[in-house]
C-alpha positions as CSV (number, residue, x, y, z in Angstrom):
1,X,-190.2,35.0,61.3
2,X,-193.4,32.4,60.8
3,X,-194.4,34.3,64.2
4,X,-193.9,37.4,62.8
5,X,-196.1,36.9,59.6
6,X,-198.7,34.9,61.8
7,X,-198.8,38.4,63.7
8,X,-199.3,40.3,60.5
9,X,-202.0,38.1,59.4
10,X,-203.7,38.6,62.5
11,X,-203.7,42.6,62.3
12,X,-205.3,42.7,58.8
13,X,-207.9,40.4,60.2
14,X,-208.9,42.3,63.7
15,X,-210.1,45.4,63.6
16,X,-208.1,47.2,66.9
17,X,-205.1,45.3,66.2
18,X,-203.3,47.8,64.1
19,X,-203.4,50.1,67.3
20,X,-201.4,47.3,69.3
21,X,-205.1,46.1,70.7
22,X,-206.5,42.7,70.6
23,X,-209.4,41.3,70.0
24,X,-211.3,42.8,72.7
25,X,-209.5,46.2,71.7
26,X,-207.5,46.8,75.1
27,X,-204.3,44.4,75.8
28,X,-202.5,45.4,78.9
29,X,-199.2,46.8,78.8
30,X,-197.8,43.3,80.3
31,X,-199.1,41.5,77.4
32,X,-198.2,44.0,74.9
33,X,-194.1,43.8,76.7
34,X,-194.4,39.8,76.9
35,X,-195.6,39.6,73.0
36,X,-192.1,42.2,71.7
37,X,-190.0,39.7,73.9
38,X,-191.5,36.8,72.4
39,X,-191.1,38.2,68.9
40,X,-187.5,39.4,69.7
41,X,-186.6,36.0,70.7
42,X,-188.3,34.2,67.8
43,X,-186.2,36.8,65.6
44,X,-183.5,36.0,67.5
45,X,-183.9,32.1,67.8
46,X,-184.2,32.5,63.7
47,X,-181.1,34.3,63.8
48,X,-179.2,31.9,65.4
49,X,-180.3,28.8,63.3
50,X,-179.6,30.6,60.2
51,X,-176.0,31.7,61.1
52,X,-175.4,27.8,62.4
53,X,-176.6,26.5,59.2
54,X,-174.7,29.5,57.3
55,X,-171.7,28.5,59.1
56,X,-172.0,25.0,58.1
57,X,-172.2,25.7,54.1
58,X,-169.8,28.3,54.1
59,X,-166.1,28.3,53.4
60,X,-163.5,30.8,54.4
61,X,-161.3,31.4,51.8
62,X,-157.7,30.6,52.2
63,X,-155.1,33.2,53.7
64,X,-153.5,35.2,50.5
65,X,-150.3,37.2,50.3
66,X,-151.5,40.3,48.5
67,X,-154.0,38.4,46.2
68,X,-151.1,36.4,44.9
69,X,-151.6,32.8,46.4
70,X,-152.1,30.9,49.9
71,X,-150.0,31.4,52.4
72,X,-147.9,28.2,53.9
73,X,-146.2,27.7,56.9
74,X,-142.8,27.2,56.6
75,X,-142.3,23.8,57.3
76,X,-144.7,23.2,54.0
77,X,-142.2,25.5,52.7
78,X,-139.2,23.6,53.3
79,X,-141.0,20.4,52.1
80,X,-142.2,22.1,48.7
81,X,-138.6,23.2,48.6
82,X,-136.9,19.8,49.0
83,X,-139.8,17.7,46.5
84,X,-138.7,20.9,43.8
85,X,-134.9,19.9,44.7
86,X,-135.4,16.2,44.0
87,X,-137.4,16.5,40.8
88,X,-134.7,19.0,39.2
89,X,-132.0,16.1,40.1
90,X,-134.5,13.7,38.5
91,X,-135.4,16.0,35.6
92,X,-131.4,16.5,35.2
93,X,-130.9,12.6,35.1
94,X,-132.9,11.9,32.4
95,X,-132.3,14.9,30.5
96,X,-128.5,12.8,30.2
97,X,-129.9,9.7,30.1
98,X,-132.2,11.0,27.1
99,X,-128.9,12.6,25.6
100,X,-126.8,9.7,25.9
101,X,-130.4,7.3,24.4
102,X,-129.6,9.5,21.4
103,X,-125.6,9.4,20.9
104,X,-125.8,5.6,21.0
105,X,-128.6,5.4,18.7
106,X,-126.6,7.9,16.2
107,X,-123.8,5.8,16.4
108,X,-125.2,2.4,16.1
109,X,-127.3,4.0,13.4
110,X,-123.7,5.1,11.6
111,X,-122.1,1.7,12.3
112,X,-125.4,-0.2,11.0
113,X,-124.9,2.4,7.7
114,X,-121.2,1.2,7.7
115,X,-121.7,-2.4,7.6
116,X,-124.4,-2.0,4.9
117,X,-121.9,-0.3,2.8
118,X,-118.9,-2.8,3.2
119,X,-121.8,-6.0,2.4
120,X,-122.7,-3.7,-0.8
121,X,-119.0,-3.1,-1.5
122,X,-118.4,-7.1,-1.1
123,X,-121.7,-8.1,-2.9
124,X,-120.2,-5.8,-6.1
125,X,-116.8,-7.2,-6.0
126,X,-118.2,-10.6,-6.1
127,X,-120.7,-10.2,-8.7
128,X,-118.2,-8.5,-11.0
């Protein structure tokens, strides 16, 4: 590419070069072959680097199931399914535990109110 613009530069500047002639204004076919394959290799050499350095920065986006979401193997598969198996069982667990948190507490809270009532109950008969 900087070849290529050097090349333009160098036509506005020289009179026959904007008939493929050189500074002398007659360049031999040879020389006028050997300067296209050295600016078809420069394009291609520029080419290159930019498509290695393009394939560096850029990421291929993941496989998709019609647009939906990546697609896994099925060994993932069976793991996702067996970590989702042992969190419901967890999530099921506490959900009792929670349940049973709560029961208790209702009942200690209605034996606490009991108690209170049978001290009041003693506390009047005493102070009658």
């Amino acid at each position: 590419a900087a070849a290529a613009a050097a090349a333009d530069s160098t036509a506005a500047e020289e009179p026959g070069a904007a008939e493929g002639k050189g500074a002398a204004g007659t360049d031999s076919a040879e020389e006028q072959g050997a300067a296209d394959e050295q600016g078809a290799a420069d394009s291609t050499a520029a080419a290159a680097a930019a498509a290695s350095s393009a394939s560096s920065t850029v990421r291929l986006a993941p496989l998709t199931l019609h647009g939906i979401g990546k697609v896994y193997d099925e060994a993932h598969v069976a793991d996702m399914q067996k970590q989702i198996d042992t969190l419901r069982a967890e999530n099921e667990a506490l959900k009792r535990n929670m349940g049973t948190l709560y029961r208790t507490a209702k009942a200690e809270l209605a034996r606490k109110d009991d108690r209170i009532a049978t001290l009041q109950d003693q506390i009047d008969a005493t102070g009658s």
